[in-house]
N, C-alpha and C positions, 0 to 999 in steps of 0.2 A: 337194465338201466345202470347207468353208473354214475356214481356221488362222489359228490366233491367235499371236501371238508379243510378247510383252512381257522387253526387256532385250536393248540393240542395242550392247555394248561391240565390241569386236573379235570376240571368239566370237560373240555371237550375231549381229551383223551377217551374218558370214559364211556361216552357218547358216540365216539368215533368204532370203540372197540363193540358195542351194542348192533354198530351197523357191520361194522363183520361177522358178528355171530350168525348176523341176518343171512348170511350169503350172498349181499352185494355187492359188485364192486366198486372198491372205495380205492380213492387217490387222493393223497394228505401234503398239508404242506403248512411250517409255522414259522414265526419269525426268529426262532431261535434253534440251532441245532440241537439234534436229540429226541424228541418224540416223535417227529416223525418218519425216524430212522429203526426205531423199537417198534412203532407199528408196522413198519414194512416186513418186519421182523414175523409179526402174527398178519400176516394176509393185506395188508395194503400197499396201494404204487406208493411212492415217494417222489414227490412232482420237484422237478427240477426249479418251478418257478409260482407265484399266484397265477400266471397267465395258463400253464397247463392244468392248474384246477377249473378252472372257467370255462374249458372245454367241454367239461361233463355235461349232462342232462341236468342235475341238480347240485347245489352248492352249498351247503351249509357253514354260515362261517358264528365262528364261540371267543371274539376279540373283545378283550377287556372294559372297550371304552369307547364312546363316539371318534377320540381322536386318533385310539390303535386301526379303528375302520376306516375313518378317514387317511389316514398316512398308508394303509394297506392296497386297499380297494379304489376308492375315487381319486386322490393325488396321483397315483400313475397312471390313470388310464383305463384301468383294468376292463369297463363295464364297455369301454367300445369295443374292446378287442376281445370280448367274451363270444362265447360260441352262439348265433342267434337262436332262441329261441330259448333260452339258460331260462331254471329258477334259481332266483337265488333266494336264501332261507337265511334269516340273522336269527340267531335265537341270545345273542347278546341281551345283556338289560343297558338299553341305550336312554338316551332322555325321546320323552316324545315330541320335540321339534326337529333334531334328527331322523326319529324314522320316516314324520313326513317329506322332511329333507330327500333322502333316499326313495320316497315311496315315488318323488316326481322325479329323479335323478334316473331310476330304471324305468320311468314310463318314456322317457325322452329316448334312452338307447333302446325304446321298444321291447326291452324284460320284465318276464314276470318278476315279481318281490313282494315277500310274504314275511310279516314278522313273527316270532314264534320263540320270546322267552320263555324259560322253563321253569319250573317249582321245583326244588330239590337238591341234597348236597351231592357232594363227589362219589361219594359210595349207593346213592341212590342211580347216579346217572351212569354207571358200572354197569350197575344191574337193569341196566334198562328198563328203569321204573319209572320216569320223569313226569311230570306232569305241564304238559306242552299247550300252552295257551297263542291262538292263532290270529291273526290279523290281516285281511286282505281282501280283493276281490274274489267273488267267489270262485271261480276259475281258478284261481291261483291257489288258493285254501282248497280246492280239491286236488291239485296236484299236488302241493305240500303235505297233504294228510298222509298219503304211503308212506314217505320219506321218512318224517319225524315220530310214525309208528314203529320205527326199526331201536327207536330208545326211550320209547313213550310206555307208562300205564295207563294215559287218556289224554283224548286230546280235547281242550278248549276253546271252540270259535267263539271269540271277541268280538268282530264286526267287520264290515266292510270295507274299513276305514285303516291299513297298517297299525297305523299307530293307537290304536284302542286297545292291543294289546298289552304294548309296553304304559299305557294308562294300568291297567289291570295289574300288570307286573310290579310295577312302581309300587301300587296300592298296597298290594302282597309282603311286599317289604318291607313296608312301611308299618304295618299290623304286625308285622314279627319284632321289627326293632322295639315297638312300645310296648308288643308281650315281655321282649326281653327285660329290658328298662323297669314296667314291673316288677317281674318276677326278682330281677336285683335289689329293689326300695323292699321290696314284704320279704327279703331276708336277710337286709342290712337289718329293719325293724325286729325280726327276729332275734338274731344274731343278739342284740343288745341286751335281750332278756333269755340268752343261754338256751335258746332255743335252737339244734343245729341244722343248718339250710337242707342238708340231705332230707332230714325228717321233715322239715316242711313242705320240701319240693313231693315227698313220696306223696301226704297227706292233699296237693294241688292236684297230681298228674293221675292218683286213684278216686279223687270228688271231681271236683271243679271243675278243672281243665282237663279231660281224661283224651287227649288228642294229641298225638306223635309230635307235633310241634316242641310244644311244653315237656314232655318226658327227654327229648333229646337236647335243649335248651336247657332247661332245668336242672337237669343234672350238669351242664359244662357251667351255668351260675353258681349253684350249689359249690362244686368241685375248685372254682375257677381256677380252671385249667384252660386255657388257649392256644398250647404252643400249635398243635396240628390244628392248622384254618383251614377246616370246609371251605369258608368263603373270610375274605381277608375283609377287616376291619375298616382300610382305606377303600375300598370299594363298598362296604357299605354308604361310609359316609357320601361318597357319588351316588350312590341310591337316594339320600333322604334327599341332597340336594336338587337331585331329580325330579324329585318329589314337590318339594319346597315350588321348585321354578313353573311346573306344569300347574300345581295350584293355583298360582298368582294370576298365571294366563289364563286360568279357568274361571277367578273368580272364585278360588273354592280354598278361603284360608284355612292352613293347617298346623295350628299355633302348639302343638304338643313336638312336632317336627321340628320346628325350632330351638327346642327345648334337645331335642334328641341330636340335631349338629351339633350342638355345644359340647355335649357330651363327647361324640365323637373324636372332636379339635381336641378336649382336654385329654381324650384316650389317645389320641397319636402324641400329645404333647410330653407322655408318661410312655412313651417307646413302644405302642402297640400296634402301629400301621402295619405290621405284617402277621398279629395273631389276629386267630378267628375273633369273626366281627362279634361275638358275644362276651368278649374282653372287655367294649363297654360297659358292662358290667362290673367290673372293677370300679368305674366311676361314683357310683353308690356308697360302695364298700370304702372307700377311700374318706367320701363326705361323712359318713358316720362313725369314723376313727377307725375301722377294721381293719 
């Protein structure tokens, strides 16, 4: 079998390099020169074009945003001129009107399409640890399973429906940023009575909270330190909004989320769109004089 993979930032680098470890062959291709010239480098093709990734048997594409996918994939064509019988695999965090978008967009060019965001930062998806949550028909979610086992610790069928995953995913995110947001308010409150966040965060992450989440978060609150972003700040806030949007359509308000945009806005507004998304966390620390 040979993979395709289109969208080489940190995530999918890392992700990319998991499926060479595998032994498969991988053909790469990104919208910016550079990575996928360094993977060519350690064992992959370097596709001259999106169109010669679409050749492959399987496709994975790691593009930032509904509209990096859209300007990539569907505005030129790509999905007619793909090899028949292609999967293609987004393991993006897109909005879930989009992935239905898509889910009818390959059923029309007659492709499988499976969604399949991931749990995990840049250093996890290296080490082909991810936690791969799956969305499709079953058919499709069985031939996706091998694939995203080449940078997976486990995989997560979702439903049958694409877009339940990136439900899932959104949610995922959504619990992180409010852990976060937490964990900044109970060390701003600390903080004021000389208490110092490292020692609070230890006292969280060996009671309380005693789960990898919290200890890796916790300590970049504690620390605030954000220059190196796992995941950037501006793309959280396209996660909450995400979130915010699919709620409304669901019927399902999410009024602490609102709370957590603002945050966001006021984090980019203080020059954080490109540190890690746990910068919002500054936000706290700012309201409480720190």
């Amino acid at each position: 079998m040979q993979i395709g993979f289109v969208g080489l930032g940190k995530m999918g680098s890392g992700m990319a390099r998991s499926v060479i470890r595998s032994g498969a062959s991988l053909v790469v291709w990104n919208r910016t020169l550079g990575p996928a010239a360094e993977l060519a480098r350690e064992g992959a093709h370097e596709a001259a074009n999106v169109i010669e990734v679409f050749q492959a048997d399987a496709v994975v594409t790691m593009l930032s945003t509904d509209a990096a996918i859209r300007e990539s994939i569907l505005e030129p064509g790509i999905l007619a001129r793909a090899r028949p019988g292609i999967l293609h695999i987004v393991s993006s965090t897109i909005s879930v009107a989009f992935a239905d978008e898509l889910e009818r967009t390959h059923r029309s060019h007659g492709l499988a399409y499976v969604s399949a965001p991931v749990l995990g930062r840049p250093e996890v998806a290296a080490a082909g640890e991810l936690n791969v949550l799956l969305g499709g028909d079953e058919q499709a979610v069985a031939r996706a399973t091998p694939v995203v086992e080449k940078f997976a610790r486990k995989v997560w069928p979702m439903g049958e429906r694409a877009g339940m995953a990136n439900v899932a995913k959104l949610a995922a995110n959504f619990a992180l940023a409010c852990a976060i947001e937490a964990m900044a308010e109970a060390c701003a409150l600390a903080r004021r009575y000389e208490i110092p966040s490292n020692r609070l965060m230890e006292l969280f992450t060996g009671t309380l909270f005693a789960a990898p989440a919290y200890k890796v978060y916790g300590e970049l609150v504690a620390e605030q330190k954000f220059e190196t972003a796992g995941f950037l700040l501006r793309h959280g806030l396209k996660d909450i909004r995400q979130a915010l949007e699919a709620g409304e359509a669901a019927g399902a308000p999410l009024p602490f989320a609102s709370v957590l945009r603002d945050n966001f806005i006021d984090a980019i507004a203080h020059g954080d769109s490109e540190s890690d998304w746990s910068a919002v966390s500054a936000v706290a620390m700012r309201r409480a004089g720190l």
